[in-house]
C-alpha positions as CSV (number, residue, x, y, z in Angstrom):
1,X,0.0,0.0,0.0
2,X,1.4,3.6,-0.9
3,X,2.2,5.9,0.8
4,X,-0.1,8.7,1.9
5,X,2.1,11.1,3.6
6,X,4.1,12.8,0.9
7,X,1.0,13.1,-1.2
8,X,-0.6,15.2,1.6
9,X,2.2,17.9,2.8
10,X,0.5,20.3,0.6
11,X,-2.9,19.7,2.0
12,X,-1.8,19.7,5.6
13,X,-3.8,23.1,6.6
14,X,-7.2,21.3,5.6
15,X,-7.2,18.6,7.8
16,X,-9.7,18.2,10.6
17,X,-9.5,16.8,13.6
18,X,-12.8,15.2,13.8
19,X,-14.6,12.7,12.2
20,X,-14.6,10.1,9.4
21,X,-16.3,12.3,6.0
22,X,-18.8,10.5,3.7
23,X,-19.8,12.9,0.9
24,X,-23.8,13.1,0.8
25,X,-25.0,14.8,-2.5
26,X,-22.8,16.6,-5.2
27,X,-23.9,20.1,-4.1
28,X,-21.1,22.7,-4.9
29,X,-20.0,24.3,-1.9
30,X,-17.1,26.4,-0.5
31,X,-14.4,25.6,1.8
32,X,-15.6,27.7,4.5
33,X,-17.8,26.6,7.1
34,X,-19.3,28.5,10.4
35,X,-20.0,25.3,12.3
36,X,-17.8,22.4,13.1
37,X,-18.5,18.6,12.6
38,X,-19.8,17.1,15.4
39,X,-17.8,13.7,16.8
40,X,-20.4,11.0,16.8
41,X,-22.1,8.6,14.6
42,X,-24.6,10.4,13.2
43,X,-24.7,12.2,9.7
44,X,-23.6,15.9,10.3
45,X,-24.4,18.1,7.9
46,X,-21.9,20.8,7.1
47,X,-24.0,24.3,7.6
48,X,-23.8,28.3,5.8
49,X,-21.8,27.0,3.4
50,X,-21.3,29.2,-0.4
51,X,-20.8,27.6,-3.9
52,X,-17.7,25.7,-4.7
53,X,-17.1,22.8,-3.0
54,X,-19.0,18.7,-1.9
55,X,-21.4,19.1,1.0
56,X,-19.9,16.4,3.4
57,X,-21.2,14.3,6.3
58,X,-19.4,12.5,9.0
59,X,-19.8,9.3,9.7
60,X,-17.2,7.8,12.6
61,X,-16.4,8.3,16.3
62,X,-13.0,9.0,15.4
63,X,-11.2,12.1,16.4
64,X,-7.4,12.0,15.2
65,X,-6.1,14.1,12.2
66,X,-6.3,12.3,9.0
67,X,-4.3,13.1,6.3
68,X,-5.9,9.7,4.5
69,X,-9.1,11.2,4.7
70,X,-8.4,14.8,3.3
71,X,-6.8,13.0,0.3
72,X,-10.0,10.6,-0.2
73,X,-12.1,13.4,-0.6
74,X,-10.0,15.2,-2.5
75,X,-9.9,12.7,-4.9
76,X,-12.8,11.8,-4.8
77,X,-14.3,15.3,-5.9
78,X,-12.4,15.3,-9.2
79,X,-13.3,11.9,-9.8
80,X,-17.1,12.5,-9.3
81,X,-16.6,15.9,-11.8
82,X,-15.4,13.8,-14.8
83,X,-17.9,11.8,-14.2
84,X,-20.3,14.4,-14.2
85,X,-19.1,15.6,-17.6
86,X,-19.9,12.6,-19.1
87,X,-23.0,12.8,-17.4
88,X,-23.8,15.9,-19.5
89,X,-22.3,15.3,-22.7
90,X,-24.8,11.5,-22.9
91,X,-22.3,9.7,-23.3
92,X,-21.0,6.3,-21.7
93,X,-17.7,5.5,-19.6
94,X,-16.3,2.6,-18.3
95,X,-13.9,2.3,-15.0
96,X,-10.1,1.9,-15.1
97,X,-9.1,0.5,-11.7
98,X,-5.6,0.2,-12.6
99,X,-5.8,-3.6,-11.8
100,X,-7.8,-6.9,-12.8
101,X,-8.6,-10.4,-11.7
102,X,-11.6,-10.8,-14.6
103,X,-10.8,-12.3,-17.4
104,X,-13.4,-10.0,-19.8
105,X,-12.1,-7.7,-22.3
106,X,-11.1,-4.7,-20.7
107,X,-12.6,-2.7,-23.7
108,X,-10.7,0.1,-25.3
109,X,-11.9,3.9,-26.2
110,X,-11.3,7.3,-24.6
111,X,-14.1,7.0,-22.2
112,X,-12.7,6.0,-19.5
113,X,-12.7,7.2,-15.7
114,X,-9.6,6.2,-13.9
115,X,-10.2,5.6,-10.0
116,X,-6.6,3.8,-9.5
117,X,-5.4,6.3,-7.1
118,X,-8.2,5.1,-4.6
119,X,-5.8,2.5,-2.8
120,X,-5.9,3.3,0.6
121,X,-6.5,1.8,4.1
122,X,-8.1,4.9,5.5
123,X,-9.0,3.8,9.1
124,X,-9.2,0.3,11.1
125,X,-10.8,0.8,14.5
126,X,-10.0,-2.4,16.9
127,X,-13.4,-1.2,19.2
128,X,-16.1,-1.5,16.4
129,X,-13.7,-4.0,14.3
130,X,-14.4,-2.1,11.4
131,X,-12.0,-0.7,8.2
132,X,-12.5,2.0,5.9
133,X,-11.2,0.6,2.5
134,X,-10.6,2.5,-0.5
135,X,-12.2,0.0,-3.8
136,X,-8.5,-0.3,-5.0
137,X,-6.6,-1.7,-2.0
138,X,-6.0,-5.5,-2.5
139,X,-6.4,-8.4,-0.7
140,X,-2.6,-8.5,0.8
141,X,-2.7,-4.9,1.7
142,X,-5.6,-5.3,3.0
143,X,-4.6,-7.8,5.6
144,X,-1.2,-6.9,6.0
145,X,-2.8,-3.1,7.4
146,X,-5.7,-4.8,9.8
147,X,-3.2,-7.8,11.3
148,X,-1.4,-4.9,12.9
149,X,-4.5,-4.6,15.0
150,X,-5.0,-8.1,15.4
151,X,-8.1,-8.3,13.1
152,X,-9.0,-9.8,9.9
153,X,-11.8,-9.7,7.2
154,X,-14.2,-12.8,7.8
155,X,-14.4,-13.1,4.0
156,X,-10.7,-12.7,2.3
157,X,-10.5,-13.5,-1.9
158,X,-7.6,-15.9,-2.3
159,X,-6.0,-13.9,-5.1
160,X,-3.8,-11.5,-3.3
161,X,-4.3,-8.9,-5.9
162,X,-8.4,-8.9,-6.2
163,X,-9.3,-5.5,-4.2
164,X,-12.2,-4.7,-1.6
165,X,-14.1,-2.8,-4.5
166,X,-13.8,-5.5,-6.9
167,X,-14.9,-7.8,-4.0
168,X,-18.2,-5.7,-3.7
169,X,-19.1,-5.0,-7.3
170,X,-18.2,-8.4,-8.6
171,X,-19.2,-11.9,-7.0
172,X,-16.3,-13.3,-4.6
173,X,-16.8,-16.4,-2.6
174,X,-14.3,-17.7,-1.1
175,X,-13.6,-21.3,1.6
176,X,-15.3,-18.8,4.4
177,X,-18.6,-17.9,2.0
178,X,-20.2,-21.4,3.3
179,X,-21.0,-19.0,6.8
180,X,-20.7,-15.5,6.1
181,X,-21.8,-15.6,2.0
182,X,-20.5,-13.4,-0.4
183,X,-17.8,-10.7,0.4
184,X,-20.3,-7.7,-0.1
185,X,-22.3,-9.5,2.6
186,X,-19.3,-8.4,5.5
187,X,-19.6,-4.9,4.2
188,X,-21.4,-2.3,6.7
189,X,-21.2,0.9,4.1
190,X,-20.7,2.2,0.9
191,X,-19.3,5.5,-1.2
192,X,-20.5,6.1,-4.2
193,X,-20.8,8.6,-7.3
194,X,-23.6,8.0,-9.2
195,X,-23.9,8.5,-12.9
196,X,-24.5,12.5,-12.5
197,X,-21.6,13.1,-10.6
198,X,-23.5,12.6,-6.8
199,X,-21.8,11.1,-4.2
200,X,-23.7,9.6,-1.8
201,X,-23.6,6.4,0.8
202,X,-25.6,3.5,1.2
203,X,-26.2,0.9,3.5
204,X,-28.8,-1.6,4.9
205,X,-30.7,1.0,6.1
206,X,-29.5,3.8,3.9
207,X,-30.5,3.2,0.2
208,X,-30.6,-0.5,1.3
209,X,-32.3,-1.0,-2.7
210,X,-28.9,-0.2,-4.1
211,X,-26.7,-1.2,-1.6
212,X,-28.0,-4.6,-2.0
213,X,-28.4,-4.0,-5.8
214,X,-25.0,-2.6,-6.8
215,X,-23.3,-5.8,-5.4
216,X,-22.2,-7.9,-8.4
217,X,-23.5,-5.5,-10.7
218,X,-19.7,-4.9,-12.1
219,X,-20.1,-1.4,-11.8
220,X,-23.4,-0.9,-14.1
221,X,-25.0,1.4,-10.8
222,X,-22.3,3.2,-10.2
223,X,-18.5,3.8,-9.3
224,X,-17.3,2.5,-5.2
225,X,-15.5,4.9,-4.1
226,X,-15.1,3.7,-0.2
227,X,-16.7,0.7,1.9
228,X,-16.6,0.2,5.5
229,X,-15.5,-3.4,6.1
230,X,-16.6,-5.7,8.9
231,X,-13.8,-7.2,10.8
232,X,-12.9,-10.6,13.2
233,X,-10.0,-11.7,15.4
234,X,-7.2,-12.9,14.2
235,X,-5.9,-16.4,15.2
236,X,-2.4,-17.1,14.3
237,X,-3.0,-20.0,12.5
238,X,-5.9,-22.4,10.5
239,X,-5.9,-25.6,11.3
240,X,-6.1,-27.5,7.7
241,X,-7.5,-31.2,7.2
242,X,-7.5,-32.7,3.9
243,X,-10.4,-34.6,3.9
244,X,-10.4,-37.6,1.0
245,X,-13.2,-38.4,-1.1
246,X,-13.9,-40.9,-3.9
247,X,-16.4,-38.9,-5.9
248,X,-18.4,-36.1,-6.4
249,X,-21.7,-37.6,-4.3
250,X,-19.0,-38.3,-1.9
251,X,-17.4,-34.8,-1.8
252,X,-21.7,-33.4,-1.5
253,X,-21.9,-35.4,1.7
254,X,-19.0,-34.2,3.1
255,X,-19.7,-30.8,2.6
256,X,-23.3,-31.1,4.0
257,X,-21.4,-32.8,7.0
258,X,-18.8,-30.3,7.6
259,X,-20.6,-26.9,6.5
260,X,-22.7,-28.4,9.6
261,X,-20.0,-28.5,12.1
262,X,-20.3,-24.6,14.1
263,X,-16.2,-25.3,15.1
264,X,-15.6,-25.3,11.1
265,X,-14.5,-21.8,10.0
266,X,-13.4,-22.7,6.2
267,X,-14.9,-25.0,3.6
268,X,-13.8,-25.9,0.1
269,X,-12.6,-29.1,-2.1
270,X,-10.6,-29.9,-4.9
271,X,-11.9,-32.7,-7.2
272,X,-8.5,-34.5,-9.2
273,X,-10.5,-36.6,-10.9
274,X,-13.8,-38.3,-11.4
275,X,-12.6,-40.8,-9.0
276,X,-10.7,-38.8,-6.3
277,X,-10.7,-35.4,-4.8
278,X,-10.4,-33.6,-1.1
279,X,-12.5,-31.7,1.1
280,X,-10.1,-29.5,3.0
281,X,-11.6,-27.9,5.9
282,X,-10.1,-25.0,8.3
283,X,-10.7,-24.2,11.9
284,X,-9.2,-20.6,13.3
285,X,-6.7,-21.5,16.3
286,X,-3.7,-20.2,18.1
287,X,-3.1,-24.0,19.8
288,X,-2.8,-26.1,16.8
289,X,-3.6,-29.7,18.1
290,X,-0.3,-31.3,19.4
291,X,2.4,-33.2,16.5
292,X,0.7,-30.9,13.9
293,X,2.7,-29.7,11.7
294,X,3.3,-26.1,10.4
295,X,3.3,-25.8,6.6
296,X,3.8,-22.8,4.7
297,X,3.2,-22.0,1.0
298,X,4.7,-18.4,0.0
299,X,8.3,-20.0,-0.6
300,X,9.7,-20.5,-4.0
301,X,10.8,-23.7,-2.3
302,X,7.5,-24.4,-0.9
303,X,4.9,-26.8,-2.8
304,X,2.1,-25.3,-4.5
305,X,-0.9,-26.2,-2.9
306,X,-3.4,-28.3,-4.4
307,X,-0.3,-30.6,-4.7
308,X,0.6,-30.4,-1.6
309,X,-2.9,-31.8,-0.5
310,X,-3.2,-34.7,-3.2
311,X,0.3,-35.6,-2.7
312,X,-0.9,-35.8,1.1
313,X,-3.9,-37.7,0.5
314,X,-2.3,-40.2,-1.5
315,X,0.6,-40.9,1.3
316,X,-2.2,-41.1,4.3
317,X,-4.5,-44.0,5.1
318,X,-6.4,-40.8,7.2
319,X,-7.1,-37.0,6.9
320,X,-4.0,-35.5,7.4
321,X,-3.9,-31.7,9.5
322,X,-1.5,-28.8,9.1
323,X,-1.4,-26.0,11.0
324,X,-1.4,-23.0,8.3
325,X,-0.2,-19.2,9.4
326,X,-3.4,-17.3,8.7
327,X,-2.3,-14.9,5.6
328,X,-0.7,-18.2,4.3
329,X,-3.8,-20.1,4.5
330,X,-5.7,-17.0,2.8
331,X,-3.1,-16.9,0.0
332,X,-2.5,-20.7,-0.2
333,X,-3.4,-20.7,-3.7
334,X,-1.3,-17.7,-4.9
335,X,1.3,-19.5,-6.3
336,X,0.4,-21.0,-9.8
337,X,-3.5,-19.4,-9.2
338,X,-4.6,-22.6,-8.5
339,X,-3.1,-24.6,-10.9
340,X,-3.5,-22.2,-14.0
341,X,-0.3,-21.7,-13.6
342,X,0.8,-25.4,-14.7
343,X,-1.0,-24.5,-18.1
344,X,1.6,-22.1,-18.6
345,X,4.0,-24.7,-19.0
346,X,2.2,-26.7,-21.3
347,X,1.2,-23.8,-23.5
348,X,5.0,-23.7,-24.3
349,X,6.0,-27.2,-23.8
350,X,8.1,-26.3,-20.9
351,X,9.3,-29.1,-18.0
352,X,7.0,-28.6,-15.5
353,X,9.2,-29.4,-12.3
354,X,10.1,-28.8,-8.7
355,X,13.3,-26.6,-10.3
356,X,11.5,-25.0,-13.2
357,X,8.3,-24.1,-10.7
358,X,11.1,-22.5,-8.1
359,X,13.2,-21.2,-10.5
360,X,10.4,-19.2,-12.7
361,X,8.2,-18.7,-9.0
362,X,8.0,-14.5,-9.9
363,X,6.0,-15.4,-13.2
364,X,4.0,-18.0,-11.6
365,X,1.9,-15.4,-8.7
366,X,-1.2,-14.9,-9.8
367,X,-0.7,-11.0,-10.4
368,X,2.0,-11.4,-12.9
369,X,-0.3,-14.4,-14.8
370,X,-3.1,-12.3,-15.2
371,X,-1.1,-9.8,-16.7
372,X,0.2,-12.2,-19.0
373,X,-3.1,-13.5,-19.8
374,X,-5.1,-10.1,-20.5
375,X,-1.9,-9.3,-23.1
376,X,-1.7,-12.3,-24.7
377,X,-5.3,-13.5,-24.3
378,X,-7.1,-16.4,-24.1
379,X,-5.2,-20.1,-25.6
380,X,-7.2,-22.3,-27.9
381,X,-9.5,-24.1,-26.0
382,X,-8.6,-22.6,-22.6
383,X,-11.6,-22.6,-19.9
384,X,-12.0,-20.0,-16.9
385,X,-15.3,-19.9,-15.4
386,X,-16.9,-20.3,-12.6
387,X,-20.4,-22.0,-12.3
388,X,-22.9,-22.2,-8.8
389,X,-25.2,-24.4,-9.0
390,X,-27.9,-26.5,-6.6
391,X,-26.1,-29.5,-4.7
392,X,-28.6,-31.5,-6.2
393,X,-27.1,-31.1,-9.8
394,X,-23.7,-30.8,-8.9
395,X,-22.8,-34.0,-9.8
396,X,-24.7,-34.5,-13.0
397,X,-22.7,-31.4,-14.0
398,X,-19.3,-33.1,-13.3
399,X,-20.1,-35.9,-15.2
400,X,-20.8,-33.7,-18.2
401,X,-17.4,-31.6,-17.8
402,X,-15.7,-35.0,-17.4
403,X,-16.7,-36.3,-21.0
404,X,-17.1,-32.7,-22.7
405,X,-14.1,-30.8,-21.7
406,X,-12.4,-33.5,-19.3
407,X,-10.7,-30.8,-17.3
408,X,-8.6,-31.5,-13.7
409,X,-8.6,-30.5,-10.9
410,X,-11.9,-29.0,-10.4
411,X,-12.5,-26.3,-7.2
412,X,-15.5,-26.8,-4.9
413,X,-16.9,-23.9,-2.8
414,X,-20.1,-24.2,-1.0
415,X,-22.1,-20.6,-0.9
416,X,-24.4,-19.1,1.2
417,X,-26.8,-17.4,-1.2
418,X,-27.2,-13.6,-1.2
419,X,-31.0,-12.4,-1.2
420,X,-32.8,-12.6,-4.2
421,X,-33.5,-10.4,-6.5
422,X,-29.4,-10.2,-6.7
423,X,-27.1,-10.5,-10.1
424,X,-25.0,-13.0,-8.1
425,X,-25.7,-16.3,-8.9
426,X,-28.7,-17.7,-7.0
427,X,-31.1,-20.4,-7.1
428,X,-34.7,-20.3,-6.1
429,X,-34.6,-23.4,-3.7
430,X,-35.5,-23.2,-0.1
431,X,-34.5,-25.1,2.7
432,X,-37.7,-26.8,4.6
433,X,-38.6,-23.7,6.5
434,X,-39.4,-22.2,3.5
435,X,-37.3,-18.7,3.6
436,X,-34.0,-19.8,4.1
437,X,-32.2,-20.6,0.2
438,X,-30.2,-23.4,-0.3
439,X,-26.8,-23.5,-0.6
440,X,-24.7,-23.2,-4.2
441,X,-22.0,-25.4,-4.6
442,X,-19.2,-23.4,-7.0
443,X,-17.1,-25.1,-9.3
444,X,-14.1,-23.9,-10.6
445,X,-13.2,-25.1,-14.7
446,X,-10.1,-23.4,-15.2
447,X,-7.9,-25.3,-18.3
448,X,-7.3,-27.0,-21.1
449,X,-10.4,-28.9,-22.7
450,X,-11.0,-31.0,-25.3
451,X,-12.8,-28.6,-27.4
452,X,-10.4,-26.1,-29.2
453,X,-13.3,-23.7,-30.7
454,X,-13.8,-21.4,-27.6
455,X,-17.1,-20.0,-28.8
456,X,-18.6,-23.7,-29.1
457,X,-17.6,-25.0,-26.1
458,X,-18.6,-21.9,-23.9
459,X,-22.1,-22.2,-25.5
460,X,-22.4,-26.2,-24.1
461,X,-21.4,-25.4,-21.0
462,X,-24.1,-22.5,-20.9
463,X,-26.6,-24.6,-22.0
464,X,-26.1,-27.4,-19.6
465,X,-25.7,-25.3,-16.7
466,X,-29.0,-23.6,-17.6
467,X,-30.7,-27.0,-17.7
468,X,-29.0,-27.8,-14.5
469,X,-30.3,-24.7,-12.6
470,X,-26.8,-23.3,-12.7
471,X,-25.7,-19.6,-12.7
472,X,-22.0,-18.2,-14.2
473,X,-19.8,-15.9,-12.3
474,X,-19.9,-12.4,-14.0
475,X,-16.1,-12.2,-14.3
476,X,-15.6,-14.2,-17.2
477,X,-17.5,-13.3,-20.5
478,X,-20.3,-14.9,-21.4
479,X,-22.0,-15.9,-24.4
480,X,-25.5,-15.4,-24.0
481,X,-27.1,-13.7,-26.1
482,X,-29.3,-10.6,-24.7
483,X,-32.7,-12.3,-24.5
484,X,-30.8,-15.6,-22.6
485,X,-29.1,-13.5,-20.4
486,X,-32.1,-11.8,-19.3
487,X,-34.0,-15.2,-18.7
488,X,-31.7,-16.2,-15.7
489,X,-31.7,-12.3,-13.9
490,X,-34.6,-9.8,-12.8
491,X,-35.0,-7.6,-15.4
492,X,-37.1,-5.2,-14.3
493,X,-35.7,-5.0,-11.1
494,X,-31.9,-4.4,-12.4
495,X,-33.9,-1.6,-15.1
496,X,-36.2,0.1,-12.5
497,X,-33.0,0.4,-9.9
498,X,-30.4,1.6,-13.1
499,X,-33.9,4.2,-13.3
500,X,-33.9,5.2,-10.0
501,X,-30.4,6.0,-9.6
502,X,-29.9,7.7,-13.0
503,X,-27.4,4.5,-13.7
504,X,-28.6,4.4,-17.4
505,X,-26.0,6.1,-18.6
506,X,-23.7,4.0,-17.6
507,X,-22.9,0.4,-19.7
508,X,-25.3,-2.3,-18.8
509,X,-24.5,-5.4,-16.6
510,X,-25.0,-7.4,-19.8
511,X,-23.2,-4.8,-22.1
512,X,-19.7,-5.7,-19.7
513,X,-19.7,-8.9,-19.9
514,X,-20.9,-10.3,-23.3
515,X,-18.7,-11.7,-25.2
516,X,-17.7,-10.1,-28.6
517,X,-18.4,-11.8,-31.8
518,X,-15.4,-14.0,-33.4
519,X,-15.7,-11.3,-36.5
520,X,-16.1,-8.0,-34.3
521,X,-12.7,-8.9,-33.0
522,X,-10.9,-9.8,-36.6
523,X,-12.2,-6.5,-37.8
524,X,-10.9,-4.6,-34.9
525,X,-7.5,-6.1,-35.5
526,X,-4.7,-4.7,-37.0
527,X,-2.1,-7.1,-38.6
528,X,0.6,-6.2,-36.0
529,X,-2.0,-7.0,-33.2
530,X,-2.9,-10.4,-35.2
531,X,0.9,-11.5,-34.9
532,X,1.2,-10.6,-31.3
533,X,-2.2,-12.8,-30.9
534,X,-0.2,-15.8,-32.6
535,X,1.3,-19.0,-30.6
536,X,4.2,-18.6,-29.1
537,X,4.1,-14.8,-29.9
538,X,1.7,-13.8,-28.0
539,X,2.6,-16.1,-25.0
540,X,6.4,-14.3,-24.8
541,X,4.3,-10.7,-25.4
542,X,2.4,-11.6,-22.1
543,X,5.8,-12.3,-20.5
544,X,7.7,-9.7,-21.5
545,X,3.9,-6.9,-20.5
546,X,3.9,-9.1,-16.8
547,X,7.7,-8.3,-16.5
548,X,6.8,-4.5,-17.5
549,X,4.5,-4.5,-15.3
550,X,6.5,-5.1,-12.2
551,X,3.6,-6.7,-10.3
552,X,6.3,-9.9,-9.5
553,X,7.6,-6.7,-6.8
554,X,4.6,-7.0,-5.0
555,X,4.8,-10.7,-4.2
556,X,8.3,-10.2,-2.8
557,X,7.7,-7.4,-0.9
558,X,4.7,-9.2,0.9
559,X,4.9,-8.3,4.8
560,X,2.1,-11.0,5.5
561,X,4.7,-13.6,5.3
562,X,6.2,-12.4,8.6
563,X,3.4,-11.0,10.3
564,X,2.8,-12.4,13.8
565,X,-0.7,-12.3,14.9
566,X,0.3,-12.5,18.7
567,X,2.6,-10.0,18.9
568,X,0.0,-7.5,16.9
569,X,-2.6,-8.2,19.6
570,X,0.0,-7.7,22.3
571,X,0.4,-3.8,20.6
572,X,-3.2,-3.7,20.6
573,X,-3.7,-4.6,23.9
574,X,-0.8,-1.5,24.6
């Protein structure tokens, strides 16, 4: 996470020493004021105030100068003008957040707001075991800044690089999403600039139509500009069990079984085959049970690791524990993002090795793959998406992936479903009380399949997860057409709330992530850009952009690796 200070000695003479500001409406207003905000946690309105500047509210029982906080708002103002001029001129804009974990088309044009300098931790406060998180800050930051308080989010993505607003506008649910459902679900409050220009919050009770709405929306309602975060304490380690099974009924029951169990705090599986797979299961402790032994992952040295647990479930007659530090366990599957990483290897027939994995580990973070991938794009016949669907289908589903696309290993998830009407994915099945929905079980198809037309094969796996009851994660494109897409989401309610809110301006849910038509894309193309899209051109182009990039900094520089819980809650406790 940058640093804030330099960027604010100029601003220095406008800080307050009061409260936490959330703008309210995009009202032009001076500087001056006559009365100060008050310290509590209500929304203050800023009073006898002339034309030129954001009328602000506060919203937090702090009372220490903030330099974080003047910047926010500062940035935050301009942000919400340009948006404004859009606003006026009719036309349509699309956000720049410096940083990616979907693997749509980022789009190209002119039109473009950039919010990448929102990428701050503004405030953690230990007594409400909350954080104010600016939409860019990712994942490791994230953690790294609330561990020093002894604290944790109860949800964390296990991409290091995915951010709290990505986590909020798009669908993350990760091993903890079995008990606290999606990330937005563990978020109090929200900033945000509507399509004019406003900046206002929302909240459960606050706008609670568009808080709820906005979430996995990718953006379509408006741009994040801040969240407040809900917080847990930190343990200093999870205590892992690889739990085997022999198939995917198998894997459902154990699931059911474990989800079940109140002492279980993490949940997911990884299927290696048809035949064999693990349900790995996490419980928050600073005793690890006694003879268990500590394993880490962040080490070039270290195993990745899904192989870690089949190599561990193949040399056990039981369920083999580990004791995981926590921000290991959260970033477990870092190195070689899952196992995409291993694809790499075979896209350029490379040895795929315990020396070639250590020895290329800065490519292989999942940072410096994705930039790779968004240069060089998508392989022949390469798979990433993500599909929910009803435990009661999941397995009819495997057995079709296993003879379409015969892709391994497949990620399990189990999800607590949001609310409904909601643009994550959701299924209308209720549990015998008759309000509470069902779970989702995710599965992860990430690689190679048998089918090398991409098109094709993404248009079979719609259809059969449509049969199946299924839903797709909105990161990936998909190949629905309008009136298909439409079919599986509330239309009316995702129009009438774009109405209310003035969001139709802004590009549709379905205009983001559609997929672009095979000969849209050849026209667009220039002959250079066709060479740098050709094997192994375009593979050694996504290299040489990911070393560019310098992301491969960010893994080394990683302070969650050393972090020790205990002595952060012995400072708190100071």
């Amino acid at each position: 996470m940058i640093s804030i200070r330099r960027a604010v000695n100029k601003t220095a003479p406008l800080i307050r020493t009061s409260t936490f500001p959330i703008r309210n409406n995009i009202i032009i207003r001076s500087l001056t004021t006559t009365t100060p905000p008050n310290p509590c946690r209500q929304w203050q309105e800023e009073t006898k105030q002339t034309r030129t500047r954001v009328n602000i509210r506060y919203f937090s029982n702090s009372t220490h100068t903030s330099p974080a906080l003047t910047l926010h708002n500062q940035t935050v103002e301009k942000i919400s003008k340009n948006v404004r001029q859009f606003y006026d001129r009719k036309e349509k804009f699309r956000i720049n957040h410096g940083s990616t974990n979907s693997t749509r088309n980022n789009g190209k044009g002119k039109n473009i707001i950039n919010i990448g300098g929102l990428s701050h931790v503004l405030e953690v406060n230990p007594a409400t075991q909350t954080a104010w998180v600016e939409p860019n800050v990712p994942m490791d930051r994230l953690v790294e800044e609330t561990l020093k308080y002894g604290l944790v989010p109860p949800v964390v993505m296990e991409f290091p690089g995915i951010t709290a607003g990505g986590g909020y506008a798009g669908t993350s649910g990760e091993s903890s999403s079995f008990r606290h459902g999606f990330f937005n679900e563990t978020i109090n409050r929200v900033e945000m600039i509507l399509a004019d220009g406003q900046v206002i919050q929302c909240s459960k009770t606050e706008r609670p139509d568009l808080f709820h709405g906005a979430a996995g929306a990718v953006g379509s309602m408006g741009v994040t500009t801040l969240v407040e975060l809900q917080l847990q304490k930190a343990r200093k380690y999870v205590e892992t069990t690889y739990h085997p099974v022999s198939d995917m009924p198998d894997a459902i029951k154990k699931v059911e079984e474990m989800t079940a169990d109140p002492t279980i705090d993490y949940v997911d599986g990884i299927m290696f085959s048809k035949k064999k797979g693990a349900i790995i299961t996490g419980r928050l402790t600073d005793t690890p049970t006694e003879n268990t032994p500590v394993q880490r992952f962040s080490s070039p040295s270290d195993p990745w690791f899904y192989m870690h647990v089949e190599s561990s479930i193949d040399n056990s007659q039981s369920s083999p524990r580990f004791a995981i530090p926590l921000a290991e366990y959260f970033f477990r599957y870092d190195r070689g993002a899952f196992w995409v990483g291993a694809s790499a290897f075979k896209y350029f027939s490379f040895p795929f090795n315990k020396f070639t994995r250590w020895f290329l580990d800065d490519f292989l973070h999942t940072r410096m793959l994705y930039t790779a991938l968004h240069t060089a794009g998508m392989p022949p016949g390469y798979i990433v998406q993500d599909l929910a669907l009803p435990y009661s289908t999941a397995t009819e589903f495997v057995d079709y992936t296993d003879e379409y696309f015969g892709i391994y290993p497949l990620w399990l998830c189990p999800l607590k479903q949001s609310p409904m009407p909601t643009m994550h994915p959701h299924s209308a099945s209720y549990e015998a009380d008759g309000k509470t929905l069902k779970p989702l079980m995710n599965i992860g198809l990430w690689g190679y399949g048998k089918e090398k037309d991409l098109v094709k094969a993404n248009i079979s796996l719609e259809k059969k997860l449509k049969e199946l009851g299924g839903m797709k994660w909105l990161y990936a494109q998909t190949y629905y057409n309008e009136e298909q897409f439409w079919e599986m989401y509330d239309r009316k309610w995702y129009d009438g709330l774009r109405e209310k809110y003035g969001a139709t301006t802004l590009p549709s849910v379905y205009e983001k992530v559609k997929a672009a038509p095979k000969t849209e894309v050849a026209k667009t193309l220039s002959i250079s850009e066709k060479i740098l899209k050709a094997w192994p051109i375009s593979g050694f182009h996504g290299i040489y952009k990911a070393i560019q990039s310098k992301t491969y900094l960010a893994a080394r520089a990683s302070a969650w690796k050393t972090l020790d819980v205990a002595a952060n809650e012995e400072k708190e406790s100071h």
